[in-house]
C-alpha positions as CSV (number, residue, x, y, z in Angstrom):
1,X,34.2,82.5,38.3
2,X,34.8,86.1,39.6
3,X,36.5,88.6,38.2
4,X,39.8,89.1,37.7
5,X,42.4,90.6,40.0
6,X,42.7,94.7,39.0
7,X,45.8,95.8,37.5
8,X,44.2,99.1,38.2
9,X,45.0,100.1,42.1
10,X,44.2,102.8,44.2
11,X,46.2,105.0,45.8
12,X,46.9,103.8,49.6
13,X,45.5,107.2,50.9
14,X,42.3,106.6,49.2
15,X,42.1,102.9,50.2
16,X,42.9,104.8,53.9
17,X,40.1,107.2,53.6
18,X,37.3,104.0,52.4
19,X,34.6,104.1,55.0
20,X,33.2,101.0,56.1
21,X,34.8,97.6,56.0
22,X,36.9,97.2,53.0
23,X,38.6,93.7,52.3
24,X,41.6,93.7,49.8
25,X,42.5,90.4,48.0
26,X,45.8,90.5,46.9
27,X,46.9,88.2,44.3
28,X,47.4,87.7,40.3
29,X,45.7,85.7,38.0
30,X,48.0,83.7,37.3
31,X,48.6,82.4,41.0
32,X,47.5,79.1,41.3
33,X,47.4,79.9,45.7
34,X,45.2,82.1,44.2
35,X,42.6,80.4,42.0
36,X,42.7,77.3,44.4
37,X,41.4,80.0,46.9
38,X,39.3,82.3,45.0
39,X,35.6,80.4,45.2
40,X,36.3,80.5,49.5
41,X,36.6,84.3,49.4
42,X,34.2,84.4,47.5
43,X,31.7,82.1,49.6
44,X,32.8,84.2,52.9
45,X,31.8,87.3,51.1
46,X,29.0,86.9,49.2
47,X,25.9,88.1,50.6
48,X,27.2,90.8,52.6
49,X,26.3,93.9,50.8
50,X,28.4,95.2,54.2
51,X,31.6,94.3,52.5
52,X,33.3,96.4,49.5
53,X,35.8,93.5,48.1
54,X,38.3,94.7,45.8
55,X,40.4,92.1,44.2
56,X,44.3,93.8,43.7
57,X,46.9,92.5,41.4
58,X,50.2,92.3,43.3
59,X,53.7,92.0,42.0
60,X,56.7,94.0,41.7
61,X,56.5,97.7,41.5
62,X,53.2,97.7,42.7
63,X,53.1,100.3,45.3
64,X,49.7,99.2,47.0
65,X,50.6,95.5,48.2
66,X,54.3,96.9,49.5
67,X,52.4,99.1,51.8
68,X,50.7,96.4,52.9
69,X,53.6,94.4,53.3
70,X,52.0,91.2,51.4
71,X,54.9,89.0,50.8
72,X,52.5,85.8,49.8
73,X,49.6,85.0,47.7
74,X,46.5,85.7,48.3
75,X,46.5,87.8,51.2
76,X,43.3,89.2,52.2
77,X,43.3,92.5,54.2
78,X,40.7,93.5,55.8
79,X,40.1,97.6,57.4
80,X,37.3,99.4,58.7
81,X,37.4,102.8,58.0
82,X,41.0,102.7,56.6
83,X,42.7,100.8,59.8
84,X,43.6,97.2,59.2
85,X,41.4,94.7,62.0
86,X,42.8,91.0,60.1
87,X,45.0,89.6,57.7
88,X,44.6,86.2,56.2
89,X,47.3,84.5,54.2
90,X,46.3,81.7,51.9
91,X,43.0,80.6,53.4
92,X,42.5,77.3,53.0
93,X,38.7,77.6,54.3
94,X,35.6,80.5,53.9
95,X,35.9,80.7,57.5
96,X,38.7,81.9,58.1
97,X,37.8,84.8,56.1
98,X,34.6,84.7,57.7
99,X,36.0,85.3,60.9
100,X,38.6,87.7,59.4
101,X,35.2,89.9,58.3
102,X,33.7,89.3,61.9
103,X,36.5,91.4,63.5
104,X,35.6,94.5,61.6
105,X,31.9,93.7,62.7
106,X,30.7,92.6,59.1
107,X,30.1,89.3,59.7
């Protein structure tokens, strides 16, 4: 199992200013979406010391996903240096967030 989704969240400036290709994983914990889809992030992900992954509680009032515009769970964002290049909603296999990865080159 991975860790936990972070209730802790970074401001969207500083997610903005991270070089490099970042992915967000928006979700909860107690998201069922979620769990069912965790170990095929995980799979497209692991391995690829290219990739800082950082797993974001969403809900309301939290400022980060609403900036984002996430509206279902998970969501997996992914920027290089700060500018979103994909978006997958519920994946349902590691490749599409393998492929997601690919268009920010860390593939």
């Amino acid at each position: 199992m991975s860790a936990p989704y972070e209730t802790a969240q970074p401001e969207r400036s500083a997610v903005d200013a991270m070089p490099g290709t970042v992915m967000l994983d928006f979700g909860a914990n107690w998201c069922g979406y979620c769990r069912a889809a965790e170990p095929l992030i995980d799979e497209a992900v692991s391995g690829n010391g290219a990739v800082r992954h950082l797993k974001v509680e969403d809900g309301p009032g939290r400022p980060l996903g609403r900036s984002f515009r996430i509206k279902l769970w998970p969501t997996v964002v992914v920027l290089k240096d700060g500018q979103e290049v994909a978006r997958v909603v519920r994946p349902v296999s590691s490749d599409e967030v393998r492929v997601a990865l690919a268009q920010a080159g860390a593939a």
